[in-house]
RODO-2510 file (C-alpha; in nm, 4 decimals, decimal comma):
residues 319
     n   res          X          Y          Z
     1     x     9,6482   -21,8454    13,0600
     2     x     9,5307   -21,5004    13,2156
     3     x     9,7559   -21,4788    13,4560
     4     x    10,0270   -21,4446    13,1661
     5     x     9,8259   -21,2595    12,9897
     6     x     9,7784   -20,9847    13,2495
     7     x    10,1757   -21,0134    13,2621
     8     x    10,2671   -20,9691    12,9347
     9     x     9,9998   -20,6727    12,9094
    10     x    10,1339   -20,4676    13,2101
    11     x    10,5539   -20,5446    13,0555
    12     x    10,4006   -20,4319    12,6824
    13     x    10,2416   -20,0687    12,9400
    14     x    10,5351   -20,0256    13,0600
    15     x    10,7674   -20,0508    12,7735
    16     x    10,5923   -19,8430    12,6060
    17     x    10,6322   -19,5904    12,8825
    18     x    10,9633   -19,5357    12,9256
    19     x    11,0422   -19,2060    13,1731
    20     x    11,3693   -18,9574    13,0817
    21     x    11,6257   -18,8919    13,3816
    22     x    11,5575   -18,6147    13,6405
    23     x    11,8043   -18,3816    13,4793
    24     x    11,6048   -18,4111    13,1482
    25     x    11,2862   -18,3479    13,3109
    26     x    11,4140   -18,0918    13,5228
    27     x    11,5508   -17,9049    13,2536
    28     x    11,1876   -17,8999    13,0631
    29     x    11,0546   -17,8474    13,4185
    30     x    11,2419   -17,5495    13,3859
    31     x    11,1425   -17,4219    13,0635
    32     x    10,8880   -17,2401    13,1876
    33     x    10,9619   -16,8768    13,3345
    34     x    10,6924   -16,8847    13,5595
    35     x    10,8534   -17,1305    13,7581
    36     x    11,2253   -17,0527    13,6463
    37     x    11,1372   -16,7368    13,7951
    38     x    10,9215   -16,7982    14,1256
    39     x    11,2369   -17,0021    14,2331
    40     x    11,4581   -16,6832    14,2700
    41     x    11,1660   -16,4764    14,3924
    42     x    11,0257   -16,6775    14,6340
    43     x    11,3283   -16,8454    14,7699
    44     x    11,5940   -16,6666    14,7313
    45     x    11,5137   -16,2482    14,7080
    46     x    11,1726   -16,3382    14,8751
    47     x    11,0199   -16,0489    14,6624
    48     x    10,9168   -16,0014    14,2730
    49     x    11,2363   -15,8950    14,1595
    50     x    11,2649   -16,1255    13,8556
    51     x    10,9928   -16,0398    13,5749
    52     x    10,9479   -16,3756    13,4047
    53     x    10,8578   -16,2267    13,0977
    54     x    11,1881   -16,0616    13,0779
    55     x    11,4170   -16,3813    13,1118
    56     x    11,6479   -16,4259    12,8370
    57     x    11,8739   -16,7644    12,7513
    58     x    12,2229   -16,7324    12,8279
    59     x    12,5575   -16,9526    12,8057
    60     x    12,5341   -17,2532    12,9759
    61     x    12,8880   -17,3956    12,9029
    62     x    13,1924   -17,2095    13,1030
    63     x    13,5612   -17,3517    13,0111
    64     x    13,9007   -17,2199    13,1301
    65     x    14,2668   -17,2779    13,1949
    66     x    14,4752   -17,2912    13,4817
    67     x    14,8558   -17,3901    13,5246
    68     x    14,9548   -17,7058    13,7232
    69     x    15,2345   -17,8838    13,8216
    70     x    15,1399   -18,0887    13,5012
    71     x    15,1298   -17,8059    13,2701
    72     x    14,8064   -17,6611    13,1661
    73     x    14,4808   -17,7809    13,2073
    74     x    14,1789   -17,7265    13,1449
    75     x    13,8648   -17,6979    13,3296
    76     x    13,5131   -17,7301    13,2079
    77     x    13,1527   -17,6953    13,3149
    78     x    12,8317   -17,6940    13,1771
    79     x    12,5430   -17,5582    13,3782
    80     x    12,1931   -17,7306    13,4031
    81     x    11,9671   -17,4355    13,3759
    82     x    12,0503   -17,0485    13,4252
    83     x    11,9383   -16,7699    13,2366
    84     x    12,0254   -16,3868    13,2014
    85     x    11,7697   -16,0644    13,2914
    86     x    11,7752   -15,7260    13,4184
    87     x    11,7443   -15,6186    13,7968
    88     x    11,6975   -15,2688    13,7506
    89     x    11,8825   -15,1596    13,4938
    90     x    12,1734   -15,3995    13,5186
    91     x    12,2115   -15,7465    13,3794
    92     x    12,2289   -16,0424    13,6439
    93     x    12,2816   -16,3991    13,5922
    94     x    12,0658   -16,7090    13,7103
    95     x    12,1284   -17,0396    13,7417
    96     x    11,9438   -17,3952    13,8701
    97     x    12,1590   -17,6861    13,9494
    98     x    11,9217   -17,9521    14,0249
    99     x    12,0256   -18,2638    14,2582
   100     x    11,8893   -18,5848    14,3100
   101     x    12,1690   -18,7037    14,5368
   102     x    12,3608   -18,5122    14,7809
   103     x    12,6634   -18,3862    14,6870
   104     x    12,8718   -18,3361    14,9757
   105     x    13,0904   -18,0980    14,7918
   106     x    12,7912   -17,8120    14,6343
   107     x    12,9296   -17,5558    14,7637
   108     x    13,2196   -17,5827    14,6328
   109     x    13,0923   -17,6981    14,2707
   110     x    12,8517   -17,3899    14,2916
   111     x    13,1688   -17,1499    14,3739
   112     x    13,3149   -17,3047    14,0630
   113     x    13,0397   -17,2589    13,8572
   114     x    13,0115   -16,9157    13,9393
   115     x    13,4110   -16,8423    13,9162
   116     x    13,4147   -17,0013    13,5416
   117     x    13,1059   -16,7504    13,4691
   118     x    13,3340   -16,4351    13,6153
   119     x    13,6484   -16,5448    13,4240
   120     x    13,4598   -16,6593    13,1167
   121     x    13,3485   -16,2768    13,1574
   122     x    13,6531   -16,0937    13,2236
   123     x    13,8217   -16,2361    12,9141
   124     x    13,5158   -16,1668    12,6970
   125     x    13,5170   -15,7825    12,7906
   126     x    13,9459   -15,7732    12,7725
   127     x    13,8871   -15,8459    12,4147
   128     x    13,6114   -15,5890    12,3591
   129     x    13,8583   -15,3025    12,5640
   130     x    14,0638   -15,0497    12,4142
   131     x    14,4032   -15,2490    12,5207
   132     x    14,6203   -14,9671    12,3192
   133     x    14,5015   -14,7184    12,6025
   134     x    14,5988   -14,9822    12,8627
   135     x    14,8437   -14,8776    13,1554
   136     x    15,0922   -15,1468    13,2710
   137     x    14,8702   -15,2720    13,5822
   138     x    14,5541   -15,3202    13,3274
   139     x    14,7725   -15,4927    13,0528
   140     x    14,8672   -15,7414    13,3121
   141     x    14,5013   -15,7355    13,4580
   142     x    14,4140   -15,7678    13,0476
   143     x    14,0969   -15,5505    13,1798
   144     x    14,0210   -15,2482    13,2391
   145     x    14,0063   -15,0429    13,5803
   146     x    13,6809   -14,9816    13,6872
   147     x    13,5522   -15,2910    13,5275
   148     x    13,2634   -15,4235    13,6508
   149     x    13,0887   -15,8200    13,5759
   150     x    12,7399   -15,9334    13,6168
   151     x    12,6191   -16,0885    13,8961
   152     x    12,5808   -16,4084    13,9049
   153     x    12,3175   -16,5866    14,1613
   154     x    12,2927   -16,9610    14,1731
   155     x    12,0241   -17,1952    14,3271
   156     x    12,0761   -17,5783    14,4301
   157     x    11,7360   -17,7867    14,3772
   158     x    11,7544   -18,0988    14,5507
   159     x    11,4549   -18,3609    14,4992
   160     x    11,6333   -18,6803    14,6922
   161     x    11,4165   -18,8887    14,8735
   162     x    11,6829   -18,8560    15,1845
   163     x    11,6808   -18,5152    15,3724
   164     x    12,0317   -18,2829    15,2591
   165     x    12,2810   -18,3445    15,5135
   166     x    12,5840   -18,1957    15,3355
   167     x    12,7568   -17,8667    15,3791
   168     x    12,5512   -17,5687    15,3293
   169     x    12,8334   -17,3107    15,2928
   170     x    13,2198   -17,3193    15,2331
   171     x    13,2855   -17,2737    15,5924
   172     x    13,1400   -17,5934    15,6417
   173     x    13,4037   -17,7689    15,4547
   174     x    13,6729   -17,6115    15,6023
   175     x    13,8931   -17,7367    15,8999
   176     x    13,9634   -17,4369    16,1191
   177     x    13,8142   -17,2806    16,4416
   178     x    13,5964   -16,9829    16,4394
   179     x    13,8479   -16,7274    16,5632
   180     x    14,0628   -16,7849    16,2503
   181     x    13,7681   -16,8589    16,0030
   182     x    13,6280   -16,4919    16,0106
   183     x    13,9496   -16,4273    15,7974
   184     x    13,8272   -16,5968    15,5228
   185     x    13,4728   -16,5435    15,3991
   186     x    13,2020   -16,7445    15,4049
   187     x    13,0076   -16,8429    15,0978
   188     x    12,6532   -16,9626    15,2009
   189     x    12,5032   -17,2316    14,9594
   190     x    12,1364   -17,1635    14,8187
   191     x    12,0075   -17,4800    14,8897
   192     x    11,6178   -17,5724    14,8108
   193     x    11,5439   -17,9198    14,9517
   194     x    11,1946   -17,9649    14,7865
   195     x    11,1282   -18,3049    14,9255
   196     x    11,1340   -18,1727    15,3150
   197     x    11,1429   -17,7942    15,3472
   198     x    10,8412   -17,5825    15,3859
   199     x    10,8433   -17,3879    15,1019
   200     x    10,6464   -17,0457    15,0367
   201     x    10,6335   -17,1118    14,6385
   202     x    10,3450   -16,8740    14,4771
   203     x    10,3973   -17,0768    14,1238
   204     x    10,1472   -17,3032    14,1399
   205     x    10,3323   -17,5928    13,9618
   206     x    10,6347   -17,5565    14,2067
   207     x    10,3741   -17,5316    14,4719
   208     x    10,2192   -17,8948    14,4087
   209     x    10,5769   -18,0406    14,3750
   210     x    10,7011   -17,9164    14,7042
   211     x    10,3303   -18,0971    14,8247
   212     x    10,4176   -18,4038    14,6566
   213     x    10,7262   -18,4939    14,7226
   214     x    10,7010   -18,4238    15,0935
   215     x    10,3535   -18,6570    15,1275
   216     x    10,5539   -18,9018    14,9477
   217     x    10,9221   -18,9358    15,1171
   218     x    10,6904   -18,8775    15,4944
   219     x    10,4558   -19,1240    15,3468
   220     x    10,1522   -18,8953    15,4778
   221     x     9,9152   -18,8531    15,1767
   222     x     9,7518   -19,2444    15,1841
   223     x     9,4322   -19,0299    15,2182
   224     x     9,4750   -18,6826    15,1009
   225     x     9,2099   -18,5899    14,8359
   226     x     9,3905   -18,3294    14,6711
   227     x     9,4067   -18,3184    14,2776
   228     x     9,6932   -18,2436    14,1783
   229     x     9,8484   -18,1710    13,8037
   230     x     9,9298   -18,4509    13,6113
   231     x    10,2149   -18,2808    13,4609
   232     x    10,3498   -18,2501    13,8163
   233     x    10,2646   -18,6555    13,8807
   234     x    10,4531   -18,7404    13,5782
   235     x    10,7799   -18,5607    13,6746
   236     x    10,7273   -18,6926    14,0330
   237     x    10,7495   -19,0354    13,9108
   238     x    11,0826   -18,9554    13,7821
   239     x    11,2300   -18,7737    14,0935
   240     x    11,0986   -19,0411    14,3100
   241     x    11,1855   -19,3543    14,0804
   242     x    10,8249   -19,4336    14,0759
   243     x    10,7410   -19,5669    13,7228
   244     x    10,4317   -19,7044    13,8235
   245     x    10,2695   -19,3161    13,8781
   246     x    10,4331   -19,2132    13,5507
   247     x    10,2177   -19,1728    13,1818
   248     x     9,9032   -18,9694    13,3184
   249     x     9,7702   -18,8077    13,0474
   250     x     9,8986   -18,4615    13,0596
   251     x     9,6278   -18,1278    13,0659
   252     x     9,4510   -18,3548    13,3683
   253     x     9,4292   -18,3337    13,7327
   254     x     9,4309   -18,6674    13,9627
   255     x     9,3128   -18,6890    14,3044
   256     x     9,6003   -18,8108    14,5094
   257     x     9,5042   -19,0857    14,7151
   258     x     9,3667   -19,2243    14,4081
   259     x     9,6800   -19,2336    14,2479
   260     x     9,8861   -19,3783    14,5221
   261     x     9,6299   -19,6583    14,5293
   262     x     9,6545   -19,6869    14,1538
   263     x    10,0681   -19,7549    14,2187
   264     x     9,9817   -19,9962    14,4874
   265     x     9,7893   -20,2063    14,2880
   266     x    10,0396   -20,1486    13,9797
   267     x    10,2983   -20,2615    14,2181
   268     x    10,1227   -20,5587    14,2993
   269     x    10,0961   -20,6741    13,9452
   270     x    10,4950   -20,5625    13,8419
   271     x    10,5793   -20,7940    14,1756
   272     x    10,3351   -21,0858    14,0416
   273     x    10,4846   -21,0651    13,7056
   274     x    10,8289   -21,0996    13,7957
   275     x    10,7516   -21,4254    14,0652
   276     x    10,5647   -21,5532    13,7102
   277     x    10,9040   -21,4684    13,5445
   278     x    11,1218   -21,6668    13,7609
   279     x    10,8750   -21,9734    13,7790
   280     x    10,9304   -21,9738    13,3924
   281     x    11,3117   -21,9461    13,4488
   282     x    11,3429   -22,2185    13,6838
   283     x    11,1494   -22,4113    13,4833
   284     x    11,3399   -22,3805    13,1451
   285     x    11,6231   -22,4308    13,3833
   286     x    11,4940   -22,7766    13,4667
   287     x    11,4292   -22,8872    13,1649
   288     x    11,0424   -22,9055    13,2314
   289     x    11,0023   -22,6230    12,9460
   290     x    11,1457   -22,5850    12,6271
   291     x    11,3335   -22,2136    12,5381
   292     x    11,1167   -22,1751    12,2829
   293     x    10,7633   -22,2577    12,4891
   294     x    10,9121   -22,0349    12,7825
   295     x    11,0124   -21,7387    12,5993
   296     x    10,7083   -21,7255    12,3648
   297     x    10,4541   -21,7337    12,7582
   298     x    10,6909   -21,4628    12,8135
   299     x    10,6455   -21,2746    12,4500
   300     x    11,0210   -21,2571    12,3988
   301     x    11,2730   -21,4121    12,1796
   302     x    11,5292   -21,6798    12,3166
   303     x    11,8255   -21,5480    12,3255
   304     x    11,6197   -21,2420    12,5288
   305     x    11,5652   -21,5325    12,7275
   306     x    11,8690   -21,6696    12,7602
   307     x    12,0323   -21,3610    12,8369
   308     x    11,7677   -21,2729    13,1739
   309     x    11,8146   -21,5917    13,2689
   310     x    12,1528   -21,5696    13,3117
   311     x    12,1449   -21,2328    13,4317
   312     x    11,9025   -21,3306    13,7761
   313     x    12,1386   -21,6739    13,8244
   314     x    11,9842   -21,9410    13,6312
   315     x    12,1822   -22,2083    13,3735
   316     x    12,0053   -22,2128    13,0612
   317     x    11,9887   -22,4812    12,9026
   318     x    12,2595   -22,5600    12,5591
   319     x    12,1042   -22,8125    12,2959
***
């Protein structure tokens, strides 16, 4: 009948539009120097320092070793998205590690990050060193005096739907008072919540993300009639969880309110489709329809069937 029809169509759409996970679409998010680059400048330095055009890939995967009361171990971490450029004339170091959730210990997994980059440094350039010419102190250093590393700055991203409320530096992990604290220094986290800060972005792309997900997690843009990038819906629908605004055709712009009307009534069709899924489980369940008539209305095979069936509760039925 139509109404099955219609159901089958909109399962076939959306099977056939299957999103990738935020750290995928992040990363390709990321791809792009413009906005690689506008998140250092406009966040963090607050100035044009980084030339986008100058950006360079650089080692995403630190790894070292450190002695424990169970012998060595050792430690491991590969970094979502950084990349290597000059400020000046020296080399620095960026990095994005994008969120979804909050992590209530970033600052210290950023410090760690960061620490693996120094030491995966400092052994790189001991090899490199005239070590014959070494004095005692730099033989047990196994680098040189007067060495100097590259800076490395690193940027949190977070795109959850629930405001950050975890610690925003290492002092805010840390159990002491603030007469005692101001002996040991205080590493501030660069956080970016892009689903509730005001954000000064002048990339366009990051611009229209920082607009979206707001409107959507404050639930104020039922009749905004801004257009908007389709390549930013897309990967908006995967932040937010949102298949039903994912698969606009990318190059486009859509006017916002139109969209979020679109998912309403997509909603409305994913929620009919699965009370017309159940109706066909309960029936099979009593009998009333044969496997074979209930998983052909449903255009799947069954033991498909039999096995969502079983998954949402219901006995199917053994010949």
């Amino acid at each position: 009948d139509r109404f099955l029809h219609q159901i089958r169509e909109r399962m076939d759409e959306m099977s056939t539009k299957k999103m990738p996970g935020p750290d995928e679409a992040l990363k390709n998010f990321f791809e792009n120097n413009e906005v690689f680059a506008d998140v250092f400048n406009s966040y963090l330095f607050k100035d044009d320092v980084i030339d986008p055009s100058e950006l360079q890939p650089a080692n995403t995967a630190y790894t070292d070793t450190v002695k424990t009361t169970k012998g060595v171990e050792k430690i491991g971490k590969y970094r979502d998205n950084i990349r290597k450029t000059t400020v000046g004339a020296k080399y620095v170091i960026l990095g994005i590690e994008d969120q979804n959730k909050v992590h209530y210990a970033m600052p210290i997994r950023t410090m760690l990050y960061n620490v693996l980059g120094y030491c995966a440094e400092c052994k790189s350039l001991g090899v490199t060193q005239e070590a014959e010419d070494w004095t005692i102190d730099e033989f047990l250093s196994k680098i040189s005096k007067g060495t100097k590393l590259t800076p490395i700055y690193t940027v949190v991203f977070y795109t959850g739907e629930r405001a950050w409320d975890g610690p925003r530096s290492l002092h805010d992990m840390l159990e002491i008072d603030r007469e005692h604290g101001k002996y040991i220094p205080n590493i501030p986290l660069n956080l970016i919540d892009v689903g509730h800060d005001d954000l000064n972005f002048t990339n366009t792309a990051l611009k229209e993300l920082n607009f979206l997900l707001k409107g959507i997690y404050n639930k104020s843009l039922e009749n905004d009639t801004s257009e908007i990038s389709n390549s930013i819906w897309n990967l908006t629908a995967i932040l937010t969880g949102e298949p039903s605004l994912y698969g606009k055709k990318e190059g486009g712009r859509t006017i916002v309110c139109n969209a979020l009307n679109e998912m309403k009534q997509k909603s409305m069709i994913e929620g009919r489709a699965e009370g017309g899924n159940l109706m066909i489980y309960s029936l099979v369940q009593d009998l009333l329809l044969t496997p074979e008539v209930g998983s052909k209305r449903l255009g799947i095979t069954v033991e498909e069937l039999k096995n969502r069936m079983i998954l949402y509760g219901y006995n199917f039925p053994e010949r």
